[in-house]
DSSP file (Angstrom, degrees, kcal/mol; ACC not computed):
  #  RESIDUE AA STRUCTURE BP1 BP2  ACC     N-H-->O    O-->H-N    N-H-->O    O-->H-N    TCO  KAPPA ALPHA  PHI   PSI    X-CA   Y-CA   Z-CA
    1    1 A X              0   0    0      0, 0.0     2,-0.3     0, 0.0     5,-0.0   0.000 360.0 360.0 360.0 134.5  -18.1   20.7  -16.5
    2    2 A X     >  -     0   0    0      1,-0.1     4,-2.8     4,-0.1     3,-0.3  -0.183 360.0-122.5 -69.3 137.3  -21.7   19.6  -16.2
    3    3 A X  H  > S+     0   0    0     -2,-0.3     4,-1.1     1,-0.2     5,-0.2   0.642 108.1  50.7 -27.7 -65.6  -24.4   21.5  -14.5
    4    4 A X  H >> S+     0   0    0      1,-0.3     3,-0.9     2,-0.2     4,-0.8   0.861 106.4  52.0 -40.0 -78.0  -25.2   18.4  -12.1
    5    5 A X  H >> S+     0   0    0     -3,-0.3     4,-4.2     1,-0.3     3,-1.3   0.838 110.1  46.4 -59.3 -58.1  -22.0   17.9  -11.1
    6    6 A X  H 3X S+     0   0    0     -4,-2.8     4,-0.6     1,-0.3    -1,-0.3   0.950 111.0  52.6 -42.4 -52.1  -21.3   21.8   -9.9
    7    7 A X  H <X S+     0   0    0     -4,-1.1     4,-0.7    -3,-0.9    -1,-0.3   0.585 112.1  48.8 -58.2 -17.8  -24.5   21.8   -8.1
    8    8 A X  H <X S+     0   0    0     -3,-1.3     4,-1.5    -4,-0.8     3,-0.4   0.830 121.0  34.0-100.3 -50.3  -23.1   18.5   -6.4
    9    9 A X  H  X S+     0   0    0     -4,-4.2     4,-0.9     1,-0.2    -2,-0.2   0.464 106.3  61.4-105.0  31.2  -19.7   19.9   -5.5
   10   10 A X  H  <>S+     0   0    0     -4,-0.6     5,-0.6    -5,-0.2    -1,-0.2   0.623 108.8  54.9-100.7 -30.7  -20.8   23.5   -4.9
   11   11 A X  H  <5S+     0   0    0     -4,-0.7     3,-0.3    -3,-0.4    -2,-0.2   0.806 113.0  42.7 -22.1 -61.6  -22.9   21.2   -1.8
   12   12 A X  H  <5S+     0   0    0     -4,-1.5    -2,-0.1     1,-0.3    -1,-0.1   0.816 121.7  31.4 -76.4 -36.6  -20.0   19.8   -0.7
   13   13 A X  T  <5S-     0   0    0     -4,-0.9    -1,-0.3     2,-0.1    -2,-0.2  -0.046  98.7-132.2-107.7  37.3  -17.4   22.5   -0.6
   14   14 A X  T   5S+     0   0    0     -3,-0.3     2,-0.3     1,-0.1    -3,-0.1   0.486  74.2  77.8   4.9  54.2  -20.0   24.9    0.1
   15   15 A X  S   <S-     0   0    0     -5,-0.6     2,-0.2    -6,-0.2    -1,-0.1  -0.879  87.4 -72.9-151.0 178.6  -19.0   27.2   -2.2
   16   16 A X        -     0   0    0     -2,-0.3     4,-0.3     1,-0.1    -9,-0.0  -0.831  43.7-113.4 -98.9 177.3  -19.1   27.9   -6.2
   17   17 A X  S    S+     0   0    0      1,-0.2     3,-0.2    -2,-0.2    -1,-0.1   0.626 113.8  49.4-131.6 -45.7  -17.1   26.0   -8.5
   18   18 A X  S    S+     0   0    0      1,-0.2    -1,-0.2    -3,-0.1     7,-0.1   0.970 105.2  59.2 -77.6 -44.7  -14.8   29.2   -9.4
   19   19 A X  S    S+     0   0    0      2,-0.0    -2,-0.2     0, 0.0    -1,-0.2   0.629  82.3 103.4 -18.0 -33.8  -14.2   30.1   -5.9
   20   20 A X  S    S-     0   0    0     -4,-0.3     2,-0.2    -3,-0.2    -3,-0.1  -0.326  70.7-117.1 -93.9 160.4  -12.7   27.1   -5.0
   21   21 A X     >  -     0   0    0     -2,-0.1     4,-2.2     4,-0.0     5,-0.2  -0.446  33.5 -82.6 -90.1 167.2   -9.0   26.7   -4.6
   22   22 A X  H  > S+     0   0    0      1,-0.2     4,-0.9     2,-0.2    -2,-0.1   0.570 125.1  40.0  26.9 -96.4   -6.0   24.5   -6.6
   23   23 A X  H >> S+     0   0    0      2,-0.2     4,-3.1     1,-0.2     3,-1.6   0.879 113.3  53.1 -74.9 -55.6   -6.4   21.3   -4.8
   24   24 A X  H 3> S+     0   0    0      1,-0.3     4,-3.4     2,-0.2     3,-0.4   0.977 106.1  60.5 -63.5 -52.5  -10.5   21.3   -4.6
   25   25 A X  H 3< S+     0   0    0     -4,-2.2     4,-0.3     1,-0.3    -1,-0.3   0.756 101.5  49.5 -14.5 -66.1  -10.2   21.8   -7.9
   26   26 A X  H XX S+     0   0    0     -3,-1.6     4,-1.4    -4,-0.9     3,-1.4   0.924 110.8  46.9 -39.2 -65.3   -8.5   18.8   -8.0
   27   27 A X  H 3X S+     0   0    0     -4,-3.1     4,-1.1    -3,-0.4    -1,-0.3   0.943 105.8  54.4 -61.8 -28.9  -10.8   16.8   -6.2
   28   28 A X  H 3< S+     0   0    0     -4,-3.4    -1,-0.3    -5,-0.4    -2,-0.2   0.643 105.0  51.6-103.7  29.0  -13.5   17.6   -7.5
   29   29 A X  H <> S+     0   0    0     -3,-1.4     4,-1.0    -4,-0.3     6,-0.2   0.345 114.8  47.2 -82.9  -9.5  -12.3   16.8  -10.9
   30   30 A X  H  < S+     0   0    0     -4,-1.4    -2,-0.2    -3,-0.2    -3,-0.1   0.353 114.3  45.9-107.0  -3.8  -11.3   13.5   -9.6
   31   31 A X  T  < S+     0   0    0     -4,-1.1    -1,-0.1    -5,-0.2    -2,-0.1   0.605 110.8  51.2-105.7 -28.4  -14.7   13.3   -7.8
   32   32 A X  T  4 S+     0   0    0      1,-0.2    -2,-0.2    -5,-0.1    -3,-0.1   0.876 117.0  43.8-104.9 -41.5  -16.6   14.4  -11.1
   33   33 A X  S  < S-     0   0    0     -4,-1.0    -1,-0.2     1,-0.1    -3,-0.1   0.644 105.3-122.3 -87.2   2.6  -14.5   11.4  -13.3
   34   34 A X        +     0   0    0      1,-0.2    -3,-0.1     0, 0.0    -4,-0.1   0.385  64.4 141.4 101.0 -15.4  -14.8    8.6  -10.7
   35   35 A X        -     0   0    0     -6,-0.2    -1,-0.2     1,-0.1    -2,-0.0  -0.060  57.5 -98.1 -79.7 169.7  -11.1    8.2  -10.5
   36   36 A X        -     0   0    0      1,-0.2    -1,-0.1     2,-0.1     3,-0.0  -0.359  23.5-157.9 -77.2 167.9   -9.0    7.5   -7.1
   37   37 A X  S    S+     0   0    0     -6,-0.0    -1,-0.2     2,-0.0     2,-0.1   0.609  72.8  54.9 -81.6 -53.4   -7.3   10.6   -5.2
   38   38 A X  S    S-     0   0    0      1,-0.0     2,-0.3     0, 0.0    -2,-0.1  -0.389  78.7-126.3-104.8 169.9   -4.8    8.7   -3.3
   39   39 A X        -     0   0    0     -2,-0.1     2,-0.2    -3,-0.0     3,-0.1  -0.819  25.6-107.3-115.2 154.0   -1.9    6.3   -4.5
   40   40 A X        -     0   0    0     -2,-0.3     4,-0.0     1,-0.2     0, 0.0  -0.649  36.7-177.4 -66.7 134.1   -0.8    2.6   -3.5
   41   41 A X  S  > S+     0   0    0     -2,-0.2     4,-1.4     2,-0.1    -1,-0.2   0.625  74.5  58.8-123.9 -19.4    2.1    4.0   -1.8
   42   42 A X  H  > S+     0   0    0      2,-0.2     4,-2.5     3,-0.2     3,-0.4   0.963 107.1  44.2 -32.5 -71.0    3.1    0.0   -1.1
   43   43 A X  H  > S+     0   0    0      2,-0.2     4,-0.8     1,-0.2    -1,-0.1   0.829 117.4  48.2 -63.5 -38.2    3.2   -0.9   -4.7
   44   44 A X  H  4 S+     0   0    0      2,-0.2     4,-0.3     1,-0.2    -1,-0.2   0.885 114.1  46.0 -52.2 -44.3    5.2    2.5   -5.3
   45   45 A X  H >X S+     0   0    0     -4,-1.4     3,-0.6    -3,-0.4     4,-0.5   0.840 111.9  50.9 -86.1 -21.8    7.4    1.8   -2.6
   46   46 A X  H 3< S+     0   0    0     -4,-2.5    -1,-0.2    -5,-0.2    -2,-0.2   0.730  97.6  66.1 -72.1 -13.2    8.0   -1.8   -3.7
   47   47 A X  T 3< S+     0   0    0     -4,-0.8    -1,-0.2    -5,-0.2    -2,-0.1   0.521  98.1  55.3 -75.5 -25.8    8.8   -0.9   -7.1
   48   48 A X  T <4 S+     0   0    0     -3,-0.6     2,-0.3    -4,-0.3    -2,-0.2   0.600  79.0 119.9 -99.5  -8.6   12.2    1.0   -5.8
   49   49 A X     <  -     0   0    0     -4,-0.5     2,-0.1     1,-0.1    -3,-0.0  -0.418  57.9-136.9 -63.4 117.9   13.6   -1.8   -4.1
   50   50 A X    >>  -     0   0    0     -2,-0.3     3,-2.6     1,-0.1     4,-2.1  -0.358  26.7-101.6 -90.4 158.7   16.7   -3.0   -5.1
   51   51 A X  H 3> S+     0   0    0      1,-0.3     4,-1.1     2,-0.2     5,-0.1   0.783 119.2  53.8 -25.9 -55.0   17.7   -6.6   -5.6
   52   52 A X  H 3> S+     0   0    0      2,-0.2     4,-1.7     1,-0.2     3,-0.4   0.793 111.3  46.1 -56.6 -40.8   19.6   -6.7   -2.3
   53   53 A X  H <> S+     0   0    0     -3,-2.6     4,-2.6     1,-0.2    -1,-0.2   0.981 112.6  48.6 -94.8 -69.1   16.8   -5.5   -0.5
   54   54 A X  H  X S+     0   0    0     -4,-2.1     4,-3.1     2,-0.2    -1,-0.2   0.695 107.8  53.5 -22.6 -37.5   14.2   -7.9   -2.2
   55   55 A X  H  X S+     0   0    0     -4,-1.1     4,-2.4    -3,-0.4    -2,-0.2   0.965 112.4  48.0 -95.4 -61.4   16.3  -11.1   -1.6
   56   56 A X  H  X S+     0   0    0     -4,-1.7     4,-1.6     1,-0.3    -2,-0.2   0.598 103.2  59.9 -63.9 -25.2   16.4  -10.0    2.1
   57   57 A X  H  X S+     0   0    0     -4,-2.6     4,-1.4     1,-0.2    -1,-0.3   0.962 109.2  42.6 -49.8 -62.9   12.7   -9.4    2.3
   58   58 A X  H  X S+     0   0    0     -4,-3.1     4,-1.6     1,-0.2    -2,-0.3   0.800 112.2  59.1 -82.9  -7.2   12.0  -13.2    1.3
   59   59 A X  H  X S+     0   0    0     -4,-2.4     4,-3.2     1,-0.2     5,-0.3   0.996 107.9  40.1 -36.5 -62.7   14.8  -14.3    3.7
   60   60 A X  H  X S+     0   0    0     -4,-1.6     4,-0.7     1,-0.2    -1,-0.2   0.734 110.3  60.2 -72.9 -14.0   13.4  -13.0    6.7
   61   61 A X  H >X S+     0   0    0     -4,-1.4     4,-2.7     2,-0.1     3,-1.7   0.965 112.9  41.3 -63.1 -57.6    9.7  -14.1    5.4
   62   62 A X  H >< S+     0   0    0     -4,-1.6     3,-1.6     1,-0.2     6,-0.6   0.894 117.4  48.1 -32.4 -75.4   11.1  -17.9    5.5
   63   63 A X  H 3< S+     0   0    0     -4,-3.2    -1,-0.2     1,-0.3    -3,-0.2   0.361 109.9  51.4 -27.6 -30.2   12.9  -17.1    8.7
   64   64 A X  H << S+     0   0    0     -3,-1.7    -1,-0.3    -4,-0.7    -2,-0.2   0.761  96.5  92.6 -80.5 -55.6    9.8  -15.7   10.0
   65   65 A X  S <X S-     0   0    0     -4,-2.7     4,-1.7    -3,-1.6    -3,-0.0   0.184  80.2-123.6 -62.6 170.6    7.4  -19.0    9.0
   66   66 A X  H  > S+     0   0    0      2,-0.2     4,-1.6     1,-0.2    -1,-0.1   0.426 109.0  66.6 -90.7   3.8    6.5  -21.8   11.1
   67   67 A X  H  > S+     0   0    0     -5,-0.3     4,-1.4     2,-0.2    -1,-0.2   0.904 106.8  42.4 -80.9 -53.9    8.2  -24.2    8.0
   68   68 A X  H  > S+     0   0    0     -6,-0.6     4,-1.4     2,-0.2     5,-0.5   0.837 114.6  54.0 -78.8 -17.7   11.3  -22.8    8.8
   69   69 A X  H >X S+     0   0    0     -4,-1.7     4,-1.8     1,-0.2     3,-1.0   0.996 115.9  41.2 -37.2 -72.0   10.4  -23.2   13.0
   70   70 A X  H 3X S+     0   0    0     -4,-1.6     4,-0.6     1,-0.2    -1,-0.2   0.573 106.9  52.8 -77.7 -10.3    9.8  -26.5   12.6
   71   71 A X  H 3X S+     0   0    0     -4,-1.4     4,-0.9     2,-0.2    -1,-0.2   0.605 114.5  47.0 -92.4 -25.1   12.4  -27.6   10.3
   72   72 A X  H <X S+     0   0    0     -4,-1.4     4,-1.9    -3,-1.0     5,-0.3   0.614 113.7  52.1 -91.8 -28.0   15.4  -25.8   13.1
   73   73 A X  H  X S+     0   0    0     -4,-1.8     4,-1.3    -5,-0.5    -2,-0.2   0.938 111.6  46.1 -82.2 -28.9   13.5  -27.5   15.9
   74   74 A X  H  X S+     0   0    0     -4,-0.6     4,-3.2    -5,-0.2    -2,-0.2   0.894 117.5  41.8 -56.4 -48.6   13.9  -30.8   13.8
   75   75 A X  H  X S+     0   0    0     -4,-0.9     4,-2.1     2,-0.2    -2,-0.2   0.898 110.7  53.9 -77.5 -33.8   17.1  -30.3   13.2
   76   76 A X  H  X S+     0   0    0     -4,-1.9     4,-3.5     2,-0.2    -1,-0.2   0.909 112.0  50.5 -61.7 -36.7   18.1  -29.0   16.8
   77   77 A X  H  X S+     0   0    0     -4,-1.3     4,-0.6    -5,-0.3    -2,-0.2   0.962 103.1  52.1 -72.1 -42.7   16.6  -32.1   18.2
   78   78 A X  H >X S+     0   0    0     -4,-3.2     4,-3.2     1,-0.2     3,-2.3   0.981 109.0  50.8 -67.1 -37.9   18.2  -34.5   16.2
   79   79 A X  H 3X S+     0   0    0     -4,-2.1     4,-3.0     1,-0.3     5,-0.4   0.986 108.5  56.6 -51.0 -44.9   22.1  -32.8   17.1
   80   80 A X  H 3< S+     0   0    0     -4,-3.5    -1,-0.3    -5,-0.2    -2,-0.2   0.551 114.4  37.1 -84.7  20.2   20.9  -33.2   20.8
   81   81 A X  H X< S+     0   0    0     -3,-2.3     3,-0.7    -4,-0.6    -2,-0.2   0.799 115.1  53.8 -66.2 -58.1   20.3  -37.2   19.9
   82   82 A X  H 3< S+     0   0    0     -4,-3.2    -2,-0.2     1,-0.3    -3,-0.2   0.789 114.9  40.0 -67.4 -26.7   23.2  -37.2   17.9
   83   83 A X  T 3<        0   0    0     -4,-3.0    -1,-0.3    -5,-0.3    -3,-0.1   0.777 360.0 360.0 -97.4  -1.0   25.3  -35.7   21.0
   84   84 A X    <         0   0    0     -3,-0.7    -1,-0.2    -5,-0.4    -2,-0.2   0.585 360.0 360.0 -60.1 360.0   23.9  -37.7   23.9
């Protein structure tokens, strides 16, 4: 690992480079390449979703919108014409 870079996380974890445990390890290899830590844990969890579950997602989006509001409020008014 380069000299800079120790001196940088030996700053941070206020300690020396061998010292440090597992996980800083981890970080600070992930600190030293630029790369993210953490994970989309959305896109992960959206990835396992079965069909059933998916189809029901975009129902209840529809269900949700003001297209589908206004289109049962069209339609409710016109039944209470159609039964007056």
């Amino acid at each position: 690992m380069d000299q800079k870079i120790k001196e940088i996380l030996e700053k941070l974890f206020h300690s020396k480079y061998e010292h440090l445990g597992e996980r800083e390890k981890k970080i600070a290899l992930h600190l030293a390449e630029k790369t993210p830590i953490s994970q989309n844990v959305a896109r992960i969890f959206s990835e396992h979703l079965t069909l059933g579950q998916r189809i029901a997602d975009r129902v209840t989006a529809f269900g949700g919108s003001w297209t589908f509001i206004s289109i049962f409020g069209a339609v409710l008014f016109l039944w209470i014409l159609l039964n007056f």
